[in-house]
Backbone as a printed PyTorch tensor [residue, N CA C, xyz], in Angstrom:
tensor([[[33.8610, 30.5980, 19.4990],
         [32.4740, 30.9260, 19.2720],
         [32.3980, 32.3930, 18.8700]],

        [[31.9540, 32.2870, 17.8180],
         [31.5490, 33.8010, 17.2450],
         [29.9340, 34.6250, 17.8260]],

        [[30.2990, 35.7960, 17.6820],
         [28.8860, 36.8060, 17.6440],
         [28.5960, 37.7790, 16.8750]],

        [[27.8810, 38.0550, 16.4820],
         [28.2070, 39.5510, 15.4770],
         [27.4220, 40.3890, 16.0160]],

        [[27.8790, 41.4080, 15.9210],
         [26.9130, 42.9840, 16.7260],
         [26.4890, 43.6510, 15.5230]],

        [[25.3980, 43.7260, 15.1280],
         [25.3650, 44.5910, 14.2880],
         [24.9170, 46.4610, 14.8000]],

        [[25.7600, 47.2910, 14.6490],
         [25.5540, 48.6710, 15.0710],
         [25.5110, 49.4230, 13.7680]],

        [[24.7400, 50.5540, 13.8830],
         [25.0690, 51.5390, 12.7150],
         [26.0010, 52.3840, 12.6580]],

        [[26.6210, 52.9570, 12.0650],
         [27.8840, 53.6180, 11.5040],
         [28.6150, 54.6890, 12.6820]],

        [[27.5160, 55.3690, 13.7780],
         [27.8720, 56.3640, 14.4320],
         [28.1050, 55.7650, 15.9160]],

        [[27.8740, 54.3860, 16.0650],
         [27.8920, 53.5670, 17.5250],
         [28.9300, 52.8660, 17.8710]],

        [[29.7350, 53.7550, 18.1290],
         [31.2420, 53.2170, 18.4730],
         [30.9910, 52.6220, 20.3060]],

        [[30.1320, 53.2170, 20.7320],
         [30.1690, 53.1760, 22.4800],
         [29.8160, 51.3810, 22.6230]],

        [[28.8790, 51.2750, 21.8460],
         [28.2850, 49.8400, 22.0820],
         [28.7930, 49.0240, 21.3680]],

        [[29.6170, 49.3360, 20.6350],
         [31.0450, 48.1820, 19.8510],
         [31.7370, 48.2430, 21.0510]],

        [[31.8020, 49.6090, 21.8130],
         [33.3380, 49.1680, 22.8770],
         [32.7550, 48.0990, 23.9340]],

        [[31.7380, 48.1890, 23.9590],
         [31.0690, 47.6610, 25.1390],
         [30.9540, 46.1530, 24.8990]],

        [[30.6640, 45.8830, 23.5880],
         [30.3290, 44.6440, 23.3070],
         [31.8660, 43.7950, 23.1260]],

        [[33.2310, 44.6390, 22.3300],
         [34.3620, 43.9270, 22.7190],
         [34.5270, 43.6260, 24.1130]],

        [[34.4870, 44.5550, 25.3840],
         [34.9050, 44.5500, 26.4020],
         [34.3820, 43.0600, 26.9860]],

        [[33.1930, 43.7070, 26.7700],
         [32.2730, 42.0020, 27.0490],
         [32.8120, 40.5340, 26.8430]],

        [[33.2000, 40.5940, 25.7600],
         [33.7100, 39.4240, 25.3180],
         [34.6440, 39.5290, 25.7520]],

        [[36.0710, 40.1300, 26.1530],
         [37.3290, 40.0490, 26.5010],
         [36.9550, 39.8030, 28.0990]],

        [[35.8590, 40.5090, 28.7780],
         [35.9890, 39.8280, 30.0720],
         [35.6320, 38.4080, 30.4000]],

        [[34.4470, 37.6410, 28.9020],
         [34.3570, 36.6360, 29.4510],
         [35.0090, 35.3760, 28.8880]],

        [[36.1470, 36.2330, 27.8240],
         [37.2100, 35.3800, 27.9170],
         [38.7720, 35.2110, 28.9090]],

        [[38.3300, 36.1690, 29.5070],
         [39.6530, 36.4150, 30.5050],
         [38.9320, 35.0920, 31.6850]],

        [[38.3460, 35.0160, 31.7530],
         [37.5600, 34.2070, 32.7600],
         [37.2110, 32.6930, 32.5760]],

        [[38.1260, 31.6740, 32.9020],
         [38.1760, 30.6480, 31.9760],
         [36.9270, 29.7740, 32.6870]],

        [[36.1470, 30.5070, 34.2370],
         [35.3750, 29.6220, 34.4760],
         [34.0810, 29.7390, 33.5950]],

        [[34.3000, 30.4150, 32.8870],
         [32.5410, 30.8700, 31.8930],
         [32.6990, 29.7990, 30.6830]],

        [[33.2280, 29.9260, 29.7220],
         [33.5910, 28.9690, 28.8730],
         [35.0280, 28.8360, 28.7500]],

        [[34.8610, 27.2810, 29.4230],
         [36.1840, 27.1130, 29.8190],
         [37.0520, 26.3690, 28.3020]],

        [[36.4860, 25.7840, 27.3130],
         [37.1450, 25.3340, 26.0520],
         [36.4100, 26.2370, 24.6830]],

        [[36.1660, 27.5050, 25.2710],
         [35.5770, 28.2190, 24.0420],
         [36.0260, 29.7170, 24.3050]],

        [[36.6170, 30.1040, 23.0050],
         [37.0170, 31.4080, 23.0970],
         [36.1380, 32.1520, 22.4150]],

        [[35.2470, 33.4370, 22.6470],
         [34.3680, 34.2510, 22.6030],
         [35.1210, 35.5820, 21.5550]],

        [[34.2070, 35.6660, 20.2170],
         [35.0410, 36.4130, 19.3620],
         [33.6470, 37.0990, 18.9900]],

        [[33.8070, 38.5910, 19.1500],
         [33.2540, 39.9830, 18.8380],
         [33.1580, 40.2760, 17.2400]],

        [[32.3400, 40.1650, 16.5490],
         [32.5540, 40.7190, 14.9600],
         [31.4760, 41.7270, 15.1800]],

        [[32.2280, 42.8320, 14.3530],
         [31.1300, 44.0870, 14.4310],
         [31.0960, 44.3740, 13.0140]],

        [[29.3490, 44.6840, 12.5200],
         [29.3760, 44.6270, 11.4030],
         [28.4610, 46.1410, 11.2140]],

        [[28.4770, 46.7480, 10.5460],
         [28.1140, 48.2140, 10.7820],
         [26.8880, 48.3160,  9.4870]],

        [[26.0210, 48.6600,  9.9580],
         [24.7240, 48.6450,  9.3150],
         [23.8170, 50.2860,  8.7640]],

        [[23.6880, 50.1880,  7.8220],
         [23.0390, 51.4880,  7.3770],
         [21.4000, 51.6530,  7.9340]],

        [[20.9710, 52.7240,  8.2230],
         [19.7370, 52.8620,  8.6090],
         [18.7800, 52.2560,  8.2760]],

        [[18.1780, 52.6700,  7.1040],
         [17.0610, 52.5030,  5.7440],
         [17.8820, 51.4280,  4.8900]],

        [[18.0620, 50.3930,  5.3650],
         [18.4320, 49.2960,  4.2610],
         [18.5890, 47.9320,  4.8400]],

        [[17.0280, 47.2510,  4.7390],
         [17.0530, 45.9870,  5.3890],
         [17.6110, 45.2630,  4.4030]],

        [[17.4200, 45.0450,  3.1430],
         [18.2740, 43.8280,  2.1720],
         [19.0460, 43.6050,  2.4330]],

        [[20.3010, 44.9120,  2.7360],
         [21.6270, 44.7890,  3.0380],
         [22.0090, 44.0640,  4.4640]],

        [[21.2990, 44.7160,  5.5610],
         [21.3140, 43.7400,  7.0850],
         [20.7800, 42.4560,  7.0730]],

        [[20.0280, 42.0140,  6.1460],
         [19.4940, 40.2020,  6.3360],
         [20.6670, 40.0640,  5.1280]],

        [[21.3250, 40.4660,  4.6780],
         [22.0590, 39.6590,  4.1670],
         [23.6270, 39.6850,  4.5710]],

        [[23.5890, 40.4770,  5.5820],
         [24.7310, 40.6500,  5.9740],
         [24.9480, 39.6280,  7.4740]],

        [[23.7440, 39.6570,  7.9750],
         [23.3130, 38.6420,  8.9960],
         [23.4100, 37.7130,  8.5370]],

        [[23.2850, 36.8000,  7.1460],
         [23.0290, 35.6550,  6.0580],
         [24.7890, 35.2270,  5.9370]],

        [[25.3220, 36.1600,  6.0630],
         [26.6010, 36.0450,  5.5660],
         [27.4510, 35.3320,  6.7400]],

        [[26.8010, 36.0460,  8.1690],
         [27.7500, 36.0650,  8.8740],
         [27.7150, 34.9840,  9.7810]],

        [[26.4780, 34.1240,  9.6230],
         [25.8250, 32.8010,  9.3590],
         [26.4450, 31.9840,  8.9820]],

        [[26.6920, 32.0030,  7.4340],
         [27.4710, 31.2830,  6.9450],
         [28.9330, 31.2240,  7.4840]],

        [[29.1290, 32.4200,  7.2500],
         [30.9990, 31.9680,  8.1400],
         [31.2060, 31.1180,  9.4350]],

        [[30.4360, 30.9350, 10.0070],
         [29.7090, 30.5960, 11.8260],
         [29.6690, 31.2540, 12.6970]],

        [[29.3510, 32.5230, 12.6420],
         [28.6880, 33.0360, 13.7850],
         [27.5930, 32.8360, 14.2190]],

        [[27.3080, 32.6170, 15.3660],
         [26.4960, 31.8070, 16.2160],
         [25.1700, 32.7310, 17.2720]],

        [[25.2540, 33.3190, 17.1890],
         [24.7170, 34.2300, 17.7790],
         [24.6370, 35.9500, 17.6470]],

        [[23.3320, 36.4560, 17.3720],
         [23.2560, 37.8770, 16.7010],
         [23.0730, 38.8360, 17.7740]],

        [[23.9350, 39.7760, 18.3220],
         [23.8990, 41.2910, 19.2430],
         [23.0510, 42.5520, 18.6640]],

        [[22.0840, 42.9520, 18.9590],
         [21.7660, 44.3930, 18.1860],
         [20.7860, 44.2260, 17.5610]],

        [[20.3710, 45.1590, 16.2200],
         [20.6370, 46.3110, 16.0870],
         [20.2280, 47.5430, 17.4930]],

        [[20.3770, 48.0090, 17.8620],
         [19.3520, 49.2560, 19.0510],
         [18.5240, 50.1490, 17.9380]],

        [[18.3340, 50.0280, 16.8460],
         [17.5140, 50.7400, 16.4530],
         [16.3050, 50.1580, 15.7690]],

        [[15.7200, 50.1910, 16.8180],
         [14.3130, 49.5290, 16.9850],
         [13.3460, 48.7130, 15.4760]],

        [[13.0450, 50.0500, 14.8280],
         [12.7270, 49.7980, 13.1080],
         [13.6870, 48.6700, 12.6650]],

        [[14.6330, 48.2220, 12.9460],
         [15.3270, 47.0140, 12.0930],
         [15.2000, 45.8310, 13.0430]],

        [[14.4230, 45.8770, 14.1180],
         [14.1080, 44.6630, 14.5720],
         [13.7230, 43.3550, 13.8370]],

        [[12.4580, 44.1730, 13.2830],
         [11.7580, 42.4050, 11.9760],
         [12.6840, 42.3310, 11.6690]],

        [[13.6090, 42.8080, 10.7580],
         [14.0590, 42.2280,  9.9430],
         [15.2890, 41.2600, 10.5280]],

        [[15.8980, 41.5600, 11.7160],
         [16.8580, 40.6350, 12.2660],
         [16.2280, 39.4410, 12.8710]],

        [[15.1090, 40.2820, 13.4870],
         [14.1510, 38.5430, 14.2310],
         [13.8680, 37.6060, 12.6530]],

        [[13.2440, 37.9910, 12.0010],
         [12.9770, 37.2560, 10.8850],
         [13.9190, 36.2180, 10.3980]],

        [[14.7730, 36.8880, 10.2820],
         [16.3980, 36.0730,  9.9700],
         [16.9400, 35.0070, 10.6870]],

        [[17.3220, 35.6150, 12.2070],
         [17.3800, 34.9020, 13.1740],
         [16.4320, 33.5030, 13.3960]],

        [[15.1260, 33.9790, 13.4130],
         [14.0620, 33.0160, 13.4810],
         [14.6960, 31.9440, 12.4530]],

        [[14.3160, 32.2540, 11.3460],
         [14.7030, 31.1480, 10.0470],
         [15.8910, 30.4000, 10.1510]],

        [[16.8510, 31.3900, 10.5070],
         [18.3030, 30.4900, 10.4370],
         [18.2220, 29.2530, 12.0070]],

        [[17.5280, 29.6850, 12.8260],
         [17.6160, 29.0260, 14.0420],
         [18.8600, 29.6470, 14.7700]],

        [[18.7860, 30.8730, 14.7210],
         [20.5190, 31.8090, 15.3950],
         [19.7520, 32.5670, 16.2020]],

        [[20.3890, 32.2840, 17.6500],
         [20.1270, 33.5420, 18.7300],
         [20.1580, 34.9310, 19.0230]],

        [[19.3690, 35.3610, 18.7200],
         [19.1970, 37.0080, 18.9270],
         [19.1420, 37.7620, 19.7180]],

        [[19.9500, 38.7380, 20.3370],
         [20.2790, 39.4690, 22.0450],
         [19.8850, 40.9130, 21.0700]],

        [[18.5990, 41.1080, 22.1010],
         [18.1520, 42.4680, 21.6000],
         [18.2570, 43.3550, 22.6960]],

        [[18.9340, 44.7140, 22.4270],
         [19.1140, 45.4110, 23.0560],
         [18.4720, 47.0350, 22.9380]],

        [[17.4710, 46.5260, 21.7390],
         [16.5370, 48.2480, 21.3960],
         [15.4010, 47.7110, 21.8930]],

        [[15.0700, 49.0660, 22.4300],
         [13.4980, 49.1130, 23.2850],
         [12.3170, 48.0920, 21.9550]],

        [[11.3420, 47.1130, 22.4620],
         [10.5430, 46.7140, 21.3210],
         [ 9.0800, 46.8010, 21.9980]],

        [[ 8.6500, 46.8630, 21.3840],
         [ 7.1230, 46.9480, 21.3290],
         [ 6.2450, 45.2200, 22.0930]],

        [[ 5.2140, 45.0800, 22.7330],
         [ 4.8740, 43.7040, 23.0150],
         [ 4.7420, 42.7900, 21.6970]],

        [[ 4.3090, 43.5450, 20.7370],
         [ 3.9560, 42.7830, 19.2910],
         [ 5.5530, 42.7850, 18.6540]],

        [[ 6.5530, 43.3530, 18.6320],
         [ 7.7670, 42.6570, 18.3000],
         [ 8.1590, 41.6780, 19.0700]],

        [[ 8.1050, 41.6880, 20.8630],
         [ 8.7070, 40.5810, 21.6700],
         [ 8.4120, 39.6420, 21.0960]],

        [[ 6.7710, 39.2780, 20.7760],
         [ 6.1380, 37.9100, 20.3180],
         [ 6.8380, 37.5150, 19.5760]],

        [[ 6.8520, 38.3930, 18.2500],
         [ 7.6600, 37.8420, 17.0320],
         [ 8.4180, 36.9560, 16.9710]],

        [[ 9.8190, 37.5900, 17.9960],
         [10.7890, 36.5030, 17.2200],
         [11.4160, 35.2190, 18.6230]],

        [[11.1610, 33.8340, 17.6670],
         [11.1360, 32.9720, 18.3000],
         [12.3920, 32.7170, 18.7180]],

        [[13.3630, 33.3150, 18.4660],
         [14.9840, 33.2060, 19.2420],
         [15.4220, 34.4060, 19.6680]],

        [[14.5870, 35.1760, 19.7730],
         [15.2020, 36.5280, 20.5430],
         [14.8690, 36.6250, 21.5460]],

        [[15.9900, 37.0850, 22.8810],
         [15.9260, 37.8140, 24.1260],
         [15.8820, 39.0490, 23.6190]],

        [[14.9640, 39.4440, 24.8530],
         [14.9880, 40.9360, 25.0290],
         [15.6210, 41.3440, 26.2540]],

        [[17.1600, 41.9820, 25.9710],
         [17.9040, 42.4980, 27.1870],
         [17.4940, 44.4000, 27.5660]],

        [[16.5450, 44.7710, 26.8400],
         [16.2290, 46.3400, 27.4240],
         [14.2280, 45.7260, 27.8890]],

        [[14.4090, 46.2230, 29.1830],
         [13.0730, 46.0230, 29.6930],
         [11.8520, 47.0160, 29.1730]],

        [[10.6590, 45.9210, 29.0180],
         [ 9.6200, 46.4490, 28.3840],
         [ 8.6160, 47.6860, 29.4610]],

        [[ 8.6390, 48.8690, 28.7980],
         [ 8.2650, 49.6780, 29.0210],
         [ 7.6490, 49.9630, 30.4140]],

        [[ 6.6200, 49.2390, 30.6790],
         [ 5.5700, 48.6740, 31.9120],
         [ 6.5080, 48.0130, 33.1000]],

        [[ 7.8920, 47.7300, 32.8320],
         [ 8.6260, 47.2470, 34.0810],
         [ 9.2800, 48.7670, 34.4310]],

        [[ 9.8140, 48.8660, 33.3700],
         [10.8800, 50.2560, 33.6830],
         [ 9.5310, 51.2620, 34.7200]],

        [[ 8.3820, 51.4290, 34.1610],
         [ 7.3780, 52.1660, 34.7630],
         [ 7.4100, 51.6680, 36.4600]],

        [[ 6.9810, 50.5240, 36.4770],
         [ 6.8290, 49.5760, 37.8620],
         [ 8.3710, 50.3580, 38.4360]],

        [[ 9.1300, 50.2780, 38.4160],
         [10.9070, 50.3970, 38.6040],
         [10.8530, 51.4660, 39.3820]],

        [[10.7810, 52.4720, 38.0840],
         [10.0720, 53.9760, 38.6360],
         [ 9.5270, 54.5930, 39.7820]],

        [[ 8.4640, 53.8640, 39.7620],
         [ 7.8260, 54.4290, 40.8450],
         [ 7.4290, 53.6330, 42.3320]],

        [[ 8.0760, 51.8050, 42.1250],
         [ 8.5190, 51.4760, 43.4590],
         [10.0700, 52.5040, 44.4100]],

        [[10.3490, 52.8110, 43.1860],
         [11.8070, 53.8100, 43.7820],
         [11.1990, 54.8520, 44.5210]],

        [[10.5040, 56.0010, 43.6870],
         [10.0360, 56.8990, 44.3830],
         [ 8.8440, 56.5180, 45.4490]],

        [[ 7.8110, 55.5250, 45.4670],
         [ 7.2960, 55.0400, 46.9790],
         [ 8.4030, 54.9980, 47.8410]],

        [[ 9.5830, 54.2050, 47.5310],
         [10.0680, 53.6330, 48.5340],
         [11.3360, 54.6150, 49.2110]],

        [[11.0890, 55.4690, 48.1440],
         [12.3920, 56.4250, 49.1940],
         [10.9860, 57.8370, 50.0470]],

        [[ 9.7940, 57.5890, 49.5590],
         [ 9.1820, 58.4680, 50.0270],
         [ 9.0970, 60.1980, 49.4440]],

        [[ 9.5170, 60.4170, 48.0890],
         [ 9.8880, 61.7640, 47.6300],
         [ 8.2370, 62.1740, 47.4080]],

        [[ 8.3730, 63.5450, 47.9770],
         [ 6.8440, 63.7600, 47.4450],
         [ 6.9580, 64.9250, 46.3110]],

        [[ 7.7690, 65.5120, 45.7420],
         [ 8.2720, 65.9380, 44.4940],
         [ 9.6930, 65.1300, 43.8440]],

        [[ 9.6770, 65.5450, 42.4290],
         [11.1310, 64.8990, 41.4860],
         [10.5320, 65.7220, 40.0710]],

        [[11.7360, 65.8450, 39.4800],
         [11.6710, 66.1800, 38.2630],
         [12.3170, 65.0260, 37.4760]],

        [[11.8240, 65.0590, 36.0350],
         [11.8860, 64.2580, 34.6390],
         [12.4440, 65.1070, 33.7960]],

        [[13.8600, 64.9350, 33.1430],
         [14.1470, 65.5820, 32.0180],
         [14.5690, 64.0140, 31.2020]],

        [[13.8880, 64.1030, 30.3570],
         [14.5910, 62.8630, 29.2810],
         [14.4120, 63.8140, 27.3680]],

        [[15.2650, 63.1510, 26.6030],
         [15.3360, 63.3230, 25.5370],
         [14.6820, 62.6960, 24.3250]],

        [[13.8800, 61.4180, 24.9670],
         [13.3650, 60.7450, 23.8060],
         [11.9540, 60.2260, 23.7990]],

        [[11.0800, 60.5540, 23.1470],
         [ 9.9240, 60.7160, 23.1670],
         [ 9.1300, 59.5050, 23.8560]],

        [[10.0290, 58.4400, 24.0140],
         [ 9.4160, 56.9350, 23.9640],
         [ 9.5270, 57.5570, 25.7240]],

        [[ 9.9980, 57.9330, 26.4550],
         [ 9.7990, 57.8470, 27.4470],
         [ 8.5860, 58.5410, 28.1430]],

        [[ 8.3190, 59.5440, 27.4190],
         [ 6.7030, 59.5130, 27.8270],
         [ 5.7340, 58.8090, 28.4150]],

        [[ 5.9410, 57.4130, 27.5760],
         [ 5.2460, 56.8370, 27.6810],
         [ 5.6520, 56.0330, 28.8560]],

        [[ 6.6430, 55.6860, 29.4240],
         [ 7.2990, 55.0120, 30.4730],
         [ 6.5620, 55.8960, 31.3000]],

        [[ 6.3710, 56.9670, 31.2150],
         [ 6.2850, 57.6400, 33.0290],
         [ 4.8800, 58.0290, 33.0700]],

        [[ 4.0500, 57.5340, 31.5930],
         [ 2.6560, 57.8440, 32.0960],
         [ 2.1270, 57.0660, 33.4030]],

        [[ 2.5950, 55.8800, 34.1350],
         [ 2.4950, 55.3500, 34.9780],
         [ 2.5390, 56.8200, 36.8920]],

        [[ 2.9450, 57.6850, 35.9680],
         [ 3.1890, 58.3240, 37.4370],
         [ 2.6810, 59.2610, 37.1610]],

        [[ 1.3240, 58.8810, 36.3640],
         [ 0.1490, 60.0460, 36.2450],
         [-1.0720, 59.5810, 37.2130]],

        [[-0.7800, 58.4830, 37.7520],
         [-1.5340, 57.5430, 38.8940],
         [-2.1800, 58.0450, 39.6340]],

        [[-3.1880, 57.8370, 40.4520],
         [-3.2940, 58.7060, 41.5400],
         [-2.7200, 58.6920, 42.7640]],

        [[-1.6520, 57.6250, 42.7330],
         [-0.3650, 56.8800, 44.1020],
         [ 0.2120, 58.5750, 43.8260]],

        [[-0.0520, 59.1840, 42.9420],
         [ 1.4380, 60.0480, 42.4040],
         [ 0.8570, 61.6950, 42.1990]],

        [[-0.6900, 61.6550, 42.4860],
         [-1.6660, 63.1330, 42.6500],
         [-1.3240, 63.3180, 44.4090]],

        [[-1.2390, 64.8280, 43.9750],
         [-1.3530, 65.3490, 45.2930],
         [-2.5730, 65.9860, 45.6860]],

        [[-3.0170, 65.2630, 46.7820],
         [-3.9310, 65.3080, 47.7230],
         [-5.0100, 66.6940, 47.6130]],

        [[-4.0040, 67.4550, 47.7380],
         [-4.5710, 68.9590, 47.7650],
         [-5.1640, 69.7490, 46.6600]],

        [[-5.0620, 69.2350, 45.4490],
         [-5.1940, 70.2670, 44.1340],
         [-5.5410, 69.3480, 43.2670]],

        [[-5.3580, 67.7580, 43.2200],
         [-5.3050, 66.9290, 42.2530],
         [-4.4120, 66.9020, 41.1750]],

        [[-3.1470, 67.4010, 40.7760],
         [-2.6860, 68.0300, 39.6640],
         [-1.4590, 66.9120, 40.2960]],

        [[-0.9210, 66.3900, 38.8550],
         [ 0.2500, 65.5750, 38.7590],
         [ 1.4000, 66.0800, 39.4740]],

        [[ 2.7260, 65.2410, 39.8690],
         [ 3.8420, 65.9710, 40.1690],
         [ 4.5100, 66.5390, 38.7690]],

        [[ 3.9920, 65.5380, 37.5550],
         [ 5.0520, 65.5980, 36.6610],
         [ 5.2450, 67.6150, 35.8580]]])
């Protein structure tokens, strides 16, 4: 049984990750016990959907059975689209929007939608009791994850003013 990952040119970490994957759950004969699990990594340019639905089209045809990726979010349609049509399973692993989840009718979404990671968040900090923490992140989307701990569970008492 084939898969193809599609990553872009600079994502070597999540090719290693995605061979490893497969080598552990072929080392493991109770997972699929008459099917051997084969990794194709196909490396995708940014700004060029023609080339990824047809490279997805291709890899279709040979029989791969199931589509890994892209993580970069903007090339979602165009893999759900594909996926959808061909009737091929799609393991998404870039953050998507609620109006992409809908979209595509054979895609999982393996990175949690925004509003859980939030929930996540801040059952952690209730539950360990911190009444300060700091946030350093690098990517803008997370903003929006932690507007949840602009709450008033998360104002202090005395001044009204956020922890963040």
């Amino acid at each position: 049984m084939e898969s193809i990952g599609l990553f872009d040119s600079a994502d070597t970490e999540s090719e290693r990750h995605m061979r490893h994957a497969a080598d552990k759950i072929n080392s493991n004969k109770t997972i699929l016990p008459r099917m051997r699990l084969s990794a194709h990594i196909v490396r995708i340019q940014p700004n060029d959907n023609f080339h990824i639905a047809k490279k997805v089209c291709g890899q279709i045809d040979v029989g791969t059975l199931a589509i890994v990726g892209p993580y970069v979010p903007s090339k979602l349609p165009v893999v759900q689209s594909t996926s959808t049509t061909l009737n091929v399973p799609h393991l998404s692993t870039a953050p998507a929007t609620m109006k992409q989840r809908v979209r595509g009718d054979y895609s999982l979404y393996l990175y949690p939608p925004d509003s859980a990671l939030s929930k996540a968040y801040s059952d952690i900090i209730i539950s360990r009791g911190w009444k300060s923490f700091t946030i350093i992140y690098d990517d803008p989307r997370c903003k929006l994850i932690f507007n949840i701990l602009r709450t008033p569970v998360f104002l202090q008492p005395k001044d009204s003013k956020p922890l963040l």
